[in-house]
LOLO-912056 format. One line per field, with one value per residue: x, y, z of N, C-alpha, C in turn; residue in three letters. Coordinates in nm, 3 decimals. Atoms other than C-alpha are relative to their C-alpha. Example, Ala and Ser with C-alpha at 12.3 -4.5 7.8 and 13.67 -1.06 7.14 Angstrom:
// residues 2
n_u	(0.089,-0.082)
n_v	(-0.119,-0.119)
n_w	(0.000,-0.006)
ca_u	(1.230,1.367)
ca_v	(-0.450,-0.106)
ca_w	(0.780,0.714)
c_u	(0.090,-0.077)
c_v	(0.120,0.109)
c_w	(0.000,0.073)
type	(ALA,SER)
// end
This chain:
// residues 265
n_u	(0.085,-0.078,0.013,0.105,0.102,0.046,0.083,0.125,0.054,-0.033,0.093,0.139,0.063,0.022,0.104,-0.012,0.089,0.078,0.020,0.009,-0.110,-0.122,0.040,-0.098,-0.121,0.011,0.033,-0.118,-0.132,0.039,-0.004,-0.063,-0.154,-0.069,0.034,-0.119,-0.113,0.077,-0.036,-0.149,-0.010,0.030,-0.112,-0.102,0.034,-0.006,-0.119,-0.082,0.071,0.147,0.148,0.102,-0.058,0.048,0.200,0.056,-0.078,0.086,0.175,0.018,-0.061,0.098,0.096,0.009,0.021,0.134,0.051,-0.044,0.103,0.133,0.016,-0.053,0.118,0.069,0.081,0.026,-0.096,-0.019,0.030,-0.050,-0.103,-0.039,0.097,-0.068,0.065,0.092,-0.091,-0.007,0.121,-0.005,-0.007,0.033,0.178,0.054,-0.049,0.035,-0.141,-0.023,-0.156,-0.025,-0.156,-0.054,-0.029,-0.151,0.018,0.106,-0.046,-0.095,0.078,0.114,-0.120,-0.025,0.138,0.094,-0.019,0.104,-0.043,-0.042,-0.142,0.007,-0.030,0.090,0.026,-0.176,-0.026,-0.063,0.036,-0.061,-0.105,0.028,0.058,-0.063,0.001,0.163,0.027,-0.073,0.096,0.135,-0.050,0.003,0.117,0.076,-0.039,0.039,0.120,-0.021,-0.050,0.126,0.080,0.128,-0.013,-0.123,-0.021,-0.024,0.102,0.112,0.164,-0.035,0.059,-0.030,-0.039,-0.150,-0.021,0.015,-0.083,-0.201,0.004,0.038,-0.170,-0.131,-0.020,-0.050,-0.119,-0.062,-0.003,-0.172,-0.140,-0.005,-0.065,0.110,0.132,-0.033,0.089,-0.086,0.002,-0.014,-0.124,-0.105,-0.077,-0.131,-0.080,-0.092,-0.013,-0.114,-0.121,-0.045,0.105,-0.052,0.157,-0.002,0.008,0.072,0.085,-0.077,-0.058,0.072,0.142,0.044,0.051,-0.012,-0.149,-0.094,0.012,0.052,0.115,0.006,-0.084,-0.115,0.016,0.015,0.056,0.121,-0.030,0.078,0.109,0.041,0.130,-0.018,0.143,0.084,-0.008,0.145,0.003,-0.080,0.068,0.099,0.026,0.046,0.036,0.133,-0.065,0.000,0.097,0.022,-0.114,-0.049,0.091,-0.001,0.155,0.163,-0.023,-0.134,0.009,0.066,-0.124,-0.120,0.046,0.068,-0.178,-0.031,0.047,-0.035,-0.122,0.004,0.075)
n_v	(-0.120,-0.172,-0.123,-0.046,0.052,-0.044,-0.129,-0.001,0.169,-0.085,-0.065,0.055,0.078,-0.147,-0.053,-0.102,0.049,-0.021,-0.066,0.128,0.064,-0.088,-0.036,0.138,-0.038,-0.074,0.102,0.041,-0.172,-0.041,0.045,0.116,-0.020,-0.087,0.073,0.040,-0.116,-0.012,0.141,0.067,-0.078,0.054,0.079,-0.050,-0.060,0.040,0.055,-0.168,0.040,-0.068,0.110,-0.022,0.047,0.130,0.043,-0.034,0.047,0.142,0.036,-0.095,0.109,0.089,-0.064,-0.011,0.081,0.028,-0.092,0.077,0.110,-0.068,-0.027,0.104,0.075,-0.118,-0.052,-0.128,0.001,-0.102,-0.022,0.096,-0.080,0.093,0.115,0.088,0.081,-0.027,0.042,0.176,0.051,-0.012,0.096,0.130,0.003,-0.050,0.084,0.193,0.076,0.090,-0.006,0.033,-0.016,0.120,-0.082,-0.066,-0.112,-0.027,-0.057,-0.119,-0.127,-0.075,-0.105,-0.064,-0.061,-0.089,-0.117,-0.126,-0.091,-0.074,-0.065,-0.121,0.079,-0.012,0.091,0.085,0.099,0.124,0.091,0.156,0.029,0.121,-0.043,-0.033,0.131,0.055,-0.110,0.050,0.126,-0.064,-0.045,0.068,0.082,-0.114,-0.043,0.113,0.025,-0.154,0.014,0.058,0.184,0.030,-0.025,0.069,-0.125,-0.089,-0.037,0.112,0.018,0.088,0.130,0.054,0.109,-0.047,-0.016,0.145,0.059,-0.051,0.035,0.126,0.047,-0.058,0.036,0.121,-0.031,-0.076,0.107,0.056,-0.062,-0.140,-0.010,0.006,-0.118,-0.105,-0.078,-0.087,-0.139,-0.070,-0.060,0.064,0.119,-0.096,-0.052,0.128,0.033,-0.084,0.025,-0.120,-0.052,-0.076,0.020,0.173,0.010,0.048,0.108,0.131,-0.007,0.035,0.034,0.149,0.018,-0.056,-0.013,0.119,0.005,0.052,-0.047,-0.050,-0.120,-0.015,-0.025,-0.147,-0.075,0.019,0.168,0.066,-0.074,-0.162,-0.090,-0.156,-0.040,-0.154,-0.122,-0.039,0.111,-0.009,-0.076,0.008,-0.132,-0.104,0.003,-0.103,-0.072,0.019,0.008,-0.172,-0.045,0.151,0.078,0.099,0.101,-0.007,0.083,-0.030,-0.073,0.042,0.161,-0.091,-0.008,0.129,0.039,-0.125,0.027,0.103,-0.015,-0.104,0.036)
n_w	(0.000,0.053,-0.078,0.055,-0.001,-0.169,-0.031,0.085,-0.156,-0.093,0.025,0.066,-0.132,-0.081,-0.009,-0.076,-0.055,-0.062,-0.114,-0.144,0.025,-0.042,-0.073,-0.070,0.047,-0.101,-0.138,-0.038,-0.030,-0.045,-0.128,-0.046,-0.015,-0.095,-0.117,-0.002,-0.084,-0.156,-0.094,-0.033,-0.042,-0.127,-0.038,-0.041,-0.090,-0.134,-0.021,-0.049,-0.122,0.028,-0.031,0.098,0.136,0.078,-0.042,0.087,0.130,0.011,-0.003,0.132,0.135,0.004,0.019,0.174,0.104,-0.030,0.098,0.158,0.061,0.038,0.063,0.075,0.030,-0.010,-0.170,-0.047,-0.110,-0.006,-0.117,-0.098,-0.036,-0.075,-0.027,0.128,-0.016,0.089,0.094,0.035,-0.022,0.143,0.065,-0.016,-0.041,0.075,0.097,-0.038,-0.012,-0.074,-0.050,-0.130,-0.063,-0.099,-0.159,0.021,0.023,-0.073,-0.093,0.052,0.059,-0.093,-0.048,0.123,0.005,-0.152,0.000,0.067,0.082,-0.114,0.064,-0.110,-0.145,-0.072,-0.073,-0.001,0.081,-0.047,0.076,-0.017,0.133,0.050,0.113,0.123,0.047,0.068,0.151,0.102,0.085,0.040,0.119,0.078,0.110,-0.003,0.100,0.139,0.086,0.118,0.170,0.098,0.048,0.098,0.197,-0.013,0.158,-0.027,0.051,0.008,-0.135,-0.110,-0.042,-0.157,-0.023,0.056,-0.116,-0.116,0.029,-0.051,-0.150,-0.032,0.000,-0.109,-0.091,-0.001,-0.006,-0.085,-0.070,0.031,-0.031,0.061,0.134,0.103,-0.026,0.006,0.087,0.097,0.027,-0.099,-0.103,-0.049,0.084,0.023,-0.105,0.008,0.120,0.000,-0.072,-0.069,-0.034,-0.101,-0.091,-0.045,-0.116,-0.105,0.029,-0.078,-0.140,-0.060,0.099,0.042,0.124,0.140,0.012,-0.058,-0.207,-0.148,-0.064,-0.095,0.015,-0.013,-0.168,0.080,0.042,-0.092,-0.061,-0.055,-0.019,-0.040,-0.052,-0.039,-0.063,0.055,-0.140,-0.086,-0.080,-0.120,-0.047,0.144,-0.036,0.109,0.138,0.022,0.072,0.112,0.138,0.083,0.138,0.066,0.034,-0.120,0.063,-0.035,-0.119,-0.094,-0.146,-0.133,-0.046,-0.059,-0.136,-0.083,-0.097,-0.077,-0.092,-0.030,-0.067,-0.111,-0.182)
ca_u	(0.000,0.132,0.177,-0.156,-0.365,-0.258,-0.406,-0.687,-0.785,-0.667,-0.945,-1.207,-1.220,-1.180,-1.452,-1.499,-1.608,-1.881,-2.061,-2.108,-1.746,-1.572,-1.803,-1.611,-1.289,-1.372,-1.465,-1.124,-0.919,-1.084,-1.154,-0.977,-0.646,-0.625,-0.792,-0.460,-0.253,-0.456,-0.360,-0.008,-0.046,-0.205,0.079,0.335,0.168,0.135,0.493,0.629,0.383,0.095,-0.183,-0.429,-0.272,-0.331,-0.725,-0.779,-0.579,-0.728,-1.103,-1.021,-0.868,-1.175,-1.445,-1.318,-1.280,-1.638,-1.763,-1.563,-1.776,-2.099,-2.011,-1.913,-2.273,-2.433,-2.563,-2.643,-2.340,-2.387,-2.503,-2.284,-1.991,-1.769,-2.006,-1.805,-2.048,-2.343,-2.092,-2.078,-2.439,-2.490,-2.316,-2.411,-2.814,-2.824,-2.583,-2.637,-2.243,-2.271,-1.874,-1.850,-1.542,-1.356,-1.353,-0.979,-1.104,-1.444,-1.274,-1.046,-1.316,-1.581,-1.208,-1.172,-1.551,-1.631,-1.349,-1.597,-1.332,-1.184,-0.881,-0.904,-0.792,-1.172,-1.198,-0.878,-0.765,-0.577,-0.455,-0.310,0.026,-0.175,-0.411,-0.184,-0.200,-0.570,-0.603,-0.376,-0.637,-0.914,-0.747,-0.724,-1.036,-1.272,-1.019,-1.142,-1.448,-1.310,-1.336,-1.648,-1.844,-2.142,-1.959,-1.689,-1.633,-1.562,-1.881,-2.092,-2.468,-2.478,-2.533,-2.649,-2.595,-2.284,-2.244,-2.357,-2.075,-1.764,-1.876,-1.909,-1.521,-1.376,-1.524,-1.378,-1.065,-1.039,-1.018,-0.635,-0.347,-0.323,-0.127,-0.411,-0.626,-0.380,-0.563,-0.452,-0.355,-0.391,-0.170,-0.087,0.011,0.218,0.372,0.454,0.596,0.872,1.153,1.251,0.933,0.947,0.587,0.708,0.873,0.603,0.366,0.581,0.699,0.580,0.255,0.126,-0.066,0.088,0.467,0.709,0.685,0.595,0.240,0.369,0.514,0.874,0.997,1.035,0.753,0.503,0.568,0.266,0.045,-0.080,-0.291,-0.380,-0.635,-0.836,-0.815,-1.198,-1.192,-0.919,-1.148,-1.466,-1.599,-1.530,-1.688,-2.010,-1.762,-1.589,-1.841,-1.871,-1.571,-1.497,-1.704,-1.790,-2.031,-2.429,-2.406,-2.062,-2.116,-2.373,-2.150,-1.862,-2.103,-2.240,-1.832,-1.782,-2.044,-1.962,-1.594,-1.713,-1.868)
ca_v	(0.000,0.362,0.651,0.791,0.502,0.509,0.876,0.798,0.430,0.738,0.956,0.761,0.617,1.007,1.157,1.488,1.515,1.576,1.808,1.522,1.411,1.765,1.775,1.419,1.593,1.867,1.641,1.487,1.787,1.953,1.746,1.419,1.551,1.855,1.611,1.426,1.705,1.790,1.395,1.414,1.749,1.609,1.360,1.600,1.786,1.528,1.391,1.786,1.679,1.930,1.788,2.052,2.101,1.735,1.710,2.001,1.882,1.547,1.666,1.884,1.545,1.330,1.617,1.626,1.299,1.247,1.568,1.390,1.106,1.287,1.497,1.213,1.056,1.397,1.473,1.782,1.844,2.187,2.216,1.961,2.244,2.032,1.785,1.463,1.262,1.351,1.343,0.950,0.909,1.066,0.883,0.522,0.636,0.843,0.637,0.257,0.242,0.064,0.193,0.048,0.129,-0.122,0.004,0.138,0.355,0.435,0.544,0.787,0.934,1.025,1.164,1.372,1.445,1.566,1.840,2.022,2.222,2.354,2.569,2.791,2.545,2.611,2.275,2.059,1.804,1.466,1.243,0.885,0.724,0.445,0.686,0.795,0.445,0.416,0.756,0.608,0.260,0.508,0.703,0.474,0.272,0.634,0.724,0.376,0.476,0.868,0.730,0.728,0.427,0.443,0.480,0.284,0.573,0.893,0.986,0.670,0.733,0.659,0.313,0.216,-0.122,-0.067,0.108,-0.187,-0.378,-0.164,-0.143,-0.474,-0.507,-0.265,-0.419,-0.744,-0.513,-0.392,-0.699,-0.778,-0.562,-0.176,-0.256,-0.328,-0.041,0.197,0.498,0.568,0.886,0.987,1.239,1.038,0.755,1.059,1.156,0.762,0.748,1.001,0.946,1.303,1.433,1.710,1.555,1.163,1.188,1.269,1.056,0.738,0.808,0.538,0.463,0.091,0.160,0.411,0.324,0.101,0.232,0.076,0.130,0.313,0.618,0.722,0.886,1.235,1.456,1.250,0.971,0.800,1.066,1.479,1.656,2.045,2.214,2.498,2.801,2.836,2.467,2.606,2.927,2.881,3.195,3.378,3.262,3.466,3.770,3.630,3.549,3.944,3.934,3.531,3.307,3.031,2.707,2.669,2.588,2.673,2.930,2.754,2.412,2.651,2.799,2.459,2.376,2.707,2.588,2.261,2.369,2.656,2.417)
ca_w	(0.000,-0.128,0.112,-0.081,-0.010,0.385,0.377,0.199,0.480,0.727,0.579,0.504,0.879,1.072,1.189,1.298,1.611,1.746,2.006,2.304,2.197,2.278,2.574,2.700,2.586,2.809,3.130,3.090,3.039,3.275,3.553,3.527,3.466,3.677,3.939,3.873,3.956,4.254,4.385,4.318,4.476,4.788,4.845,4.793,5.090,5.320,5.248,5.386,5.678,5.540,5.683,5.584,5.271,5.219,5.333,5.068,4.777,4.835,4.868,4.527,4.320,4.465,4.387,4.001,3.958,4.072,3.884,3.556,3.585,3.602,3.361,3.140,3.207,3.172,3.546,3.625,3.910,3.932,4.289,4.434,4.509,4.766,4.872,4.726,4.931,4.741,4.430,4.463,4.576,4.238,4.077,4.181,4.197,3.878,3.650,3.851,3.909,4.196,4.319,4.645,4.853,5.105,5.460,5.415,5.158,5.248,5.576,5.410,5.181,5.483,5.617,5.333,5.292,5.681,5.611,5.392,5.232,5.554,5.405,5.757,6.024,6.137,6.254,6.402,6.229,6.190,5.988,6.048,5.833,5.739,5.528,5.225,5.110,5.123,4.947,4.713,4.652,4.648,4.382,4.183,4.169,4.179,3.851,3.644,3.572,3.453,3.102,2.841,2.942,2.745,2.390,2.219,1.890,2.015,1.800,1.898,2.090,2.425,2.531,2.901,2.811,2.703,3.007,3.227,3.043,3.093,3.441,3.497,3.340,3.595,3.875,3.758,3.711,4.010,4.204,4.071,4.056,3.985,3.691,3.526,3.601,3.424,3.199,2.848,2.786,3.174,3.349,3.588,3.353,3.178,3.459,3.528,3.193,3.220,3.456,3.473,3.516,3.791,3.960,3.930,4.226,4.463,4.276,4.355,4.662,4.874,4.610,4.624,4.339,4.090,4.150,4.316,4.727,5.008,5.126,5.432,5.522,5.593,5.937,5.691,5.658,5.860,6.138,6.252,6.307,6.276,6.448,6.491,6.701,6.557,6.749,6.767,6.900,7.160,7.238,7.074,7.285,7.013,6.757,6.744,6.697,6.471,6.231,6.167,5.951,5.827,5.689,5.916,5.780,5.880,6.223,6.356,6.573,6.767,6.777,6.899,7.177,7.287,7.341,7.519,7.749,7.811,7.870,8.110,8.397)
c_u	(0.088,0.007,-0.137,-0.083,0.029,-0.087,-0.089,-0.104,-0.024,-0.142,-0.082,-0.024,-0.015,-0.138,0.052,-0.074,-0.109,-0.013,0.017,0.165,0.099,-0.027,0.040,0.117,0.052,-0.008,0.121,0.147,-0.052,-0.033,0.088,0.133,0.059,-0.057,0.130,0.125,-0.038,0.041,0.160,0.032,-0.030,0.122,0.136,-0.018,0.031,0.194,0.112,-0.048,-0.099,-0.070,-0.100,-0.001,-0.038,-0.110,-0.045,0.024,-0.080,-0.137,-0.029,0.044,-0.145,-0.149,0.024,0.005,-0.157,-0.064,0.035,-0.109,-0.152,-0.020,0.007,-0.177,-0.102,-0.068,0.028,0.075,0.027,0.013,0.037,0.159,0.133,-0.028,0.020,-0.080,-0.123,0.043,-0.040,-0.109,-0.075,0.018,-0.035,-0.131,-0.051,0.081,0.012,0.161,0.023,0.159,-0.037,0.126,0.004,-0.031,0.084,-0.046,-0.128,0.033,0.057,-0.082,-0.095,0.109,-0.036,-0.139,-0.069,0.104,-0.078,0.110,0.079,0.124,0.068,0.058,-0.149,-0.030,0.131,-0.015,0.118,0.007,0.100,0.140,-0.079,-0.117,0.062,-0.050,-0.120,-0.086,0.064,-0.089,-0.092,0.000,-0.019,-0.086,-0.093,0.103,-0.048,-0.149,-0.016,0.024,-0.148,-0.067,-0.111,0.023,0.106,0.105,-0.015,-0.164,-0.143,-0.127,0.016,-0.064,0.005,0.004,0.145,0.093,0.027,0.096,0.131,-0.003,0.020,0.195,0.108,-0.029,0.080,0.200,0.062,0.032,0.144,0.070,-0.013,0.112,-0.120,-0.122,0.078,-0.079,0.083,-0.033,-0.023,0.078,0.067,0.084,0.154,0.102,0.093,0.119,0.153,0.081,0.048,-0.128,-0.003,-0.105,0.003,0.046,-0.068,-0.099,0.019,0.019,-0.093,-0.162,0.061,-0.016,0.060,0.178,0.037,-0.002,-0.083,-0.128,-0.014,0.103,0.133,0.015,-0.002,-0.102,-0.095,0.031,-0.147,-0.125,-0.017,-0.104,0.019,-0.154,-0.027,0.001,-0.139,-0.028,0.063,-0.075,-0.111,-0.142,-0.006,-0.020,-0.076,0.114,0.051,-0.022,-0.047,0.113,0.066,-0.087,-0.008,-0.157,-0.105,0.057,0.093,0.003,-0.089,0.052,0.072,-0.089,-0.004,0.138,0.018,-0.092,0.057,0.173,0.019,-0.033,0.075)
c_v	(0.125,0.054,0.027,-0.096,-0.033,0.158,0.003,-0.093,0.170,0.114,-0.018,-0.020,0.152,0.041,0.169,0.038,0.069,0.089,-0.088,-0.054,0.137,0.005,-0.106,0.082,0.109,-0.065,-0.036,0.121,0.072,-0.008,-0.135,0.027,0.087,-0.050,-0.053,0.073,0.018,-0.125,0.042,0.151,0.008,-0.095,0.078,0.063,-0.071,-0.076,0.133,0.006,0.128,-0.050,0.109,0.036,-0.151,0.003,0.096,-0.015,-0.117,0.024,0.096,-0.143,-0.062,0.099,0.014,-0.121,-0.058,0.107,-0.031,-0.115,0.059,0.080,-0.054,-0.046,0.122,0.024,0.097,0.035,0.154,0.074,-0.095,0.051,-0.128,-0.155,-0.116,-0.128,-0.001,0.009,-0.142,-0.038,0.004,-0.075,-0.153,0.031,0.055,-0.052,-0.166,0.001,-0.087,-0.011,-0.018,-0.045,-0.087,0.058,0.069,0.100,0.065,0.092,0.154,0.149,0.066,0.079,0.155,0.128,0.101,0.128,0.123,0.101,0.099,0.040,0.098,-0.050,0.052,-0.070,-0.051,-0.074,-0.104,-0.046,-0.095,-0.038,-0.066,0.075,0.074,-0.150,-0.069,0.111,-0.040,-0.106,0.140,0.079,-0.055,-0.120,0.135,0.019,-0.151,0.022,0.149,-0.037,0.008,-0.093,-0.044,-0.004,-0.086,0.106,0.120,0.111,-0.082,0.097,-0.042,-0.089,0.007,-0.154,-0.023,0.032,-0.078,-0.091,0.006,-0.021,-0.090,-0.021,0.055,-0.030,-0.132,0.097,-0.025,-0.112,-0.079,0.156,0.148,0.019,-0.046,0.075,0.145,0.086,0.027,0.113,0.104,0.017,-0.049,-0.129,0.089,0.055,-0.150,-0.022,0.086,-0.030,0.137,0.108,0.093,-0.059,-0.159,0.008,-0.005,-0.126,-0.144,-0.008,-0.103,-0.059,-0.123,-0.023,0.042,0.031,-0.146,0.020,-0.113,0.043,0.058,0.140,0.011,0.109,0.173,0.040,-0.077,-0.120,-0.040,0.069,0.138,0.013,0.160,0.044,0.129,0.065,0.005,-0.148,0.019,0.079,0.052,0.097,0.060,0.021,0.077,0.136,-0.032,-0.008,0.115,-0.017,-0.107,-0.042,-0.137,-0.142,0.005,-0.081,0.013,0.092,-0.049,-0.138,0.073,0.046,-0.089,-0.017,0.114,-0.034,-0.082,0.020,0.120,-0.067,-0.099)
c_w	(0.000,0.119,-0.021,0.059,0.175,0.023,-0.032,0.102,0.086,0.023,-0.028,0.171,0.160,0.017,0.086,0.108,0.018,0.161,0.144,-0.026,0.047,0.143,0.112,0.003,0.126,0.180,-0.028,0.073,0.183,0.138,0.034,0.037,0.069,0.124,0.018,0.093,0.088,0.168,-0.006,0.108,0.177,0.064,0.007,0.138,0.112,0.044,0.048,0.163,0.008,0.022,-0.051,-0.140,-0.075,-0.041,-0.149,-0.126,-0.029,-0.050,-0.174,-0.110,0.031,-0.100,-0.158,-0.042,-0.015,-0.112,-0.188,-0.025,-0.010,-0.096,-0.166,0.018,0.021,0.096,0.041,0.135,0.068,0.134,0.139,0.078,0.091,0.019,-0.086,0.042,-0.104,-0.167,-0.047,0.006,-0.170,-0.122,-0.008,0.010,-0.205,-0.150,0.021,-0.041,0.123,0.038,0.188,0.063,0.139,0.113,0.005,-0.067,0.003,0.155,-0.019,-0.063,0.105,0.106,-0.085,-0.022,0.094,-0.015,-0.059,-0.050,0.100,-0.015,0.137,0.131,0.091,0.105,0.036,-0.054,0.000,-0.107,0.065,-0.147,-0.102,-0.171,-0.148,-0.112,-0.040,-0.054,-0.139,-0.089,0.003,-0.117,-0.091,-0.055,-0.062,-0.195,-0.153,-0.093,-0.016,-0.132,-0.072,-0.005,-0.047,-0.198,-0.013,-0.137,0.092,-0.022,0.022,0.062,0.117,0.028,0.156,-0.014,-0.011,0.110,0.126,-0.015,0.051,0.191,0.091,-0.002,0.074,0.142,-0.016,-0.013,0.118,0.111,-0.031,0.026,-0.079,-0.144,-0.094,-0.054,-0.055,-0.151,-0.142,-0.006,0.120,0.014,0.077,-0.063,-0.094,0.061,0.051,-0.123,-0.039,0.146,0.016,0.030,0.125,0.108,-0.004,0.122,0.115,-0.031,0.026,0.128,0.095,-0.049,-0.039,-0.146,-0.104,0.059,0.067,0.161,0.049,0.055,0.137,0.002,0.073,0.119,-0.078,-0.038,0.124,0.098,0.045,0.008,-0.003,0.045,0.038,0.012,-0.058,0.114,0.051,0.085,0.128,0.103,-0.069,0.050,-0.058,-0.117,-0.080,-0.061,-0.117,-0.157,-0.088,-0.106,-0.116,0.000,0.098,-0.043,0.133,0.105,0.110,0.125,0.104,0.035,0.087,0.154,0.072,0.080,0.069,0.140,0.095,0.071,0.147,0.147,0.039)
type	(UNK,UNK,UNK,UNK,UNK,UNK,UNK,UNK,UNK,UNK,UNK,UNK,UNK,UNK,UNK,UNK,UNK,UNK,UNK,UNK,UNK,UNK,UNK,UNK,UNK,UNK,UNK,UNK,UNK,UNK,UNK,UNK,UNK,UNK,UNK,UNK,UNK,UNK,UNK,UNK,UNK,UNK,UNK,UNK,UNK,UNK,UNK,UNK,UNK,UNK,UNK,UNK,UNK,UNK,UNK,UNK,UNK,UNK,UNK,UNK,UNK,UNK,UNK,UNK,UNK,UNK,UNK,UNK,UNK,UNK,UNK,UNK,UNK,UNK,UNK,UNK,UNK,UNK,UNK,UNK,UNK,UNK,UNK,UNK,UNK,UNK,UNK,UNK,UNK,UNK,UNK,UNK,UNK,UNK,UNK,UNK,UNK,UNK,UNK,UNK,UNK,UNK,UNK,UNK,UNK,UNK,UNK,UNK,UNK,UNK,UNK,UNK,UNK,UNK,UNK,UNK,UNK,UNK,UNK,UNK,UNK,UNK,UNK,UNK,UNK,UNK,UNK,UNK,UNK,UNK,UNK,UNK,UNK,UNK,UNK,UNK,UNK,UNK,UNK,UNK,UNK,UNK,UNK,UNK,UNK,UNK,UNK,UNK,UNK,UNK,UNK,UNK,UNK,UNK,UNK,UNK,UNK,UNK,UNK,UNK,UNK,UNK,UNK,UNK,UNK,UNK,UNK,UNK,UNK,UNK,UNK,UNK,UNK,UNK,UNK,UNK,UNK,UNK,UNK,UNK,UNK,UNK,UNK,UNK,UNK,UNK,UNK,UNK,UNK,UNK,UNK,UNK,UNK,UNK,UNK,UNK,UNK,UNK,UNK,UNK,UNK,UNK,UNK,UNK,UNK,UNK,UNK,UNK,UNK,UNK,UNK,UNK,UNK,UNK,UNK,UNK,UNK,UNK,UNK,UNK,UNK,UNK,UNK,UNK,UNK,UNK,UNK,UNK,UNK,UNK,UNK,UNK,UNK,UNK,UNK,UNK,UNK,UNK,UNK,UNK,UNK,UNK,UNK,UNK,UNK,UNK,UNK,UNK,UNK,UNK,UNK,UNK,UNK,UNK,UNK,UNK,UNK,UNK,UNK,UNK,UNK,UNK,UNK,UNK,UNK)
// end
């Protein structure tokens, strides 16, 4: 076969795409991959021994890759801001994914989830060694089903049987080895993929799943455990003031009193 008649196969089988096909294109870009960055961004945090640094890096990779899949099965996600619980409920009620997380990471995400976005040290906070490792599995099943699973053509219709299929093949994935669950054409697979990469490093470091580490952490950046008390947790007297000038979630100031009580008698 000529040069000419590869460009010709080449051009007969192209398509151009389609509206629902940039609108996948977009959901990847958009949320899968700067969800990506967001994870390796969370791990660099906690490996400096950022703990809230971690919690919000984390609850920003989970909240896009969740918002990728809904926007991938067109669900209206508009009003799910944070809220990565209602994210997943979403998704397993209004697309029948049926993602059901282990205890390990199930644990991690209602970690992750009860910060609510807490960038302020509002609340104190904690994290354990053992949880990198099961942000790490949670990562990485939550990212199997950031792909197109109702089409197999870029341009196809969407199928929910189709749907019910792939689904079906990444729970049977996910039940072996994270080498098998890797994304083409994901960031973090690009970022695996280079050796001088400036963002492989943290991404390995210690990652079960998306490297060569050890599923535990190292006596540098974090040993065993963080914790840090919120000031209004320390003196939560003055919260009511407060609230004149910082934002403070539905509820806080009268939580904060109740403890002001309780610590007064």
């Amino acid at each position: 076969m000529s040069d000419d008649d590869d460009d010709s196969a080449f051009n007969e089988s192209y398509q151009t795409p389609n509206e629902a096909a940039w609108i996948n294109n977009l959901a990847i870009r958009c949320f899968r991959d700067v969800g990506d960055g967001d994870y390796i961004a969370a791990r660099l945090a906690l490996r400096a021994g950022l703990a809230s640094q971690f919690l919000w890096s984390g609850l920003q990779a989970l909240e896009k890759y969740l918002k990728c899949i809904l926007l991938l099965g067109r669900v209206d996600a508009r009003k799910v801001g944070h809220r990565i619980s209602t994210a997943l409920q979403m998704a397993n009620e209004k697309l029948e994914l049926g993602i059901l997380l282990p205890e390990n990471e199930r644990k991690i995400f209602q970690h992750i989830a009860e910060s609510e976005g807490d960038r302020y040290l509002v609340s104190s906070l904690h994290i354990f060694e053992h949880e990198l490792s099961d942000f790490d599995s949670l990562v990485w099943r939550l990212r199997q089903y950031c792909v197109p699973l109702d089409i197999k053509h870029y341009n196809d219709p969407p199928s929910k049987a189709l749907r019910r299929e792939k689904v079906a093949s990444i729970e049977l994935a996910l039940q072996g080895k994270s080498s098998g669950g890797y994304i083409l054409g994901g960031m973090v697979e690009t970022v695996l993929a280079k050796n001088n990469h400036p963002a492989r490093d943290g991404l390995v470091w210690r990652n079960a799943m998306f490297g060569e580490g050890k599923p535990v952490l190292e006596r540098s950046g974090i040993s065993g455990f963080i914790a840090v008390n919120s000031p209004l947790y320390l003196h939560p007297e003055i919260a009511r003031t407060v609230s004149q000038w910082i934002y403070l979630p539905k509820g806080a100031v009268e939580a904060f009193e109740t403890l002001a009580e309780a610590k007064s008698e």
